[in-house]
N, C-alpha and C positions, 0 to 999 in steps of 0.2 A: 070363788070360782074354782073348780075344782077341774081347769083343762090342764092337757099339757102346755107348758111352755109360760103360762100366766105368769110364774113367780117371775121368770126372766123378762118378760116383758115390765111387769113393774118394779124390778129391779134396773132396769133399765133406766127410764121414767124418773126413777126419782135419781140414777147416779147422772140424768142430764139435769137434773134441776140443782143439782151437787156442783156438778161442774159451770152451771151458771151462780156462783158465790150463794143462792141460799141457802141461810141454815139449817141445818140438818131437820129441825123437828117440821119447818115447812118445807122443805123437798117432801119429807115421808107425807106428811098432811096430803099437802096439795098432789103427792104423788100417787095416793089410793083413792085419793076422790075422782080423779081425773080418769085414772083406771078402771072405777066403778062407771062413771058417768058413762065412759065411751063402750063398755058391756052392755049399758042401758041400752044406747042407743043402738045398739048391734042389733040387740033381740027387738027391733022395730021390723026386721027383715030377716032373723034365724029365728029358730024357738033353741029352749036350754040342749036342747039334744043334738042339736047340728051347727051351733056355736062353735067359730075354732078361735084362739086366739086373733090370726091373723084377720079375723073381722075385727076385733078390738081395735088392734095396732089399725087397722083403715080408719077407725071411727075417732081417734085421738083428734083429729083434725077439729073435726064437728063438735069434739070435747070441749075443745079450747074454746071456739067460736060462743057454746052455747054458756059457758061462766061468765065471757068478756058482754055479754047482753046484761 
């Protein structure tokens, strides 16, 4: 994903998944997938060109929900 702000947003992401004690190789893991997953789900309602991050960061939610299925 090539928006502004991405890297920070999944920089984020994975220093919460840091700060919840796990390992580093699965914060990063689980932290790009979760990333990717909720960009997925964004462009169910933007296309690539009117994608801003802060549709990602909304979709985290739906991220989470849709792994825990």
């Amino acid at each position: 994903m090539a928006k502004g702000g991405s890297g920070d947003a999944l920089t984020g992401i994975i220093v919460a998944f840091l700060a919840q004690n796990y390992t580093p190789i699965h914060a990063a893991t689980l932290g790009v997938y979760l990333h990717g997953l909720a960009a997925d789900i964004s462009l169910d309602t933007q296309s690539n060109e009117s994608m801003l991050i802060t549709d990602v960061i909304e979709n985290i939610g739906s991220a989470f929900k849709q792994i825990q299925e």
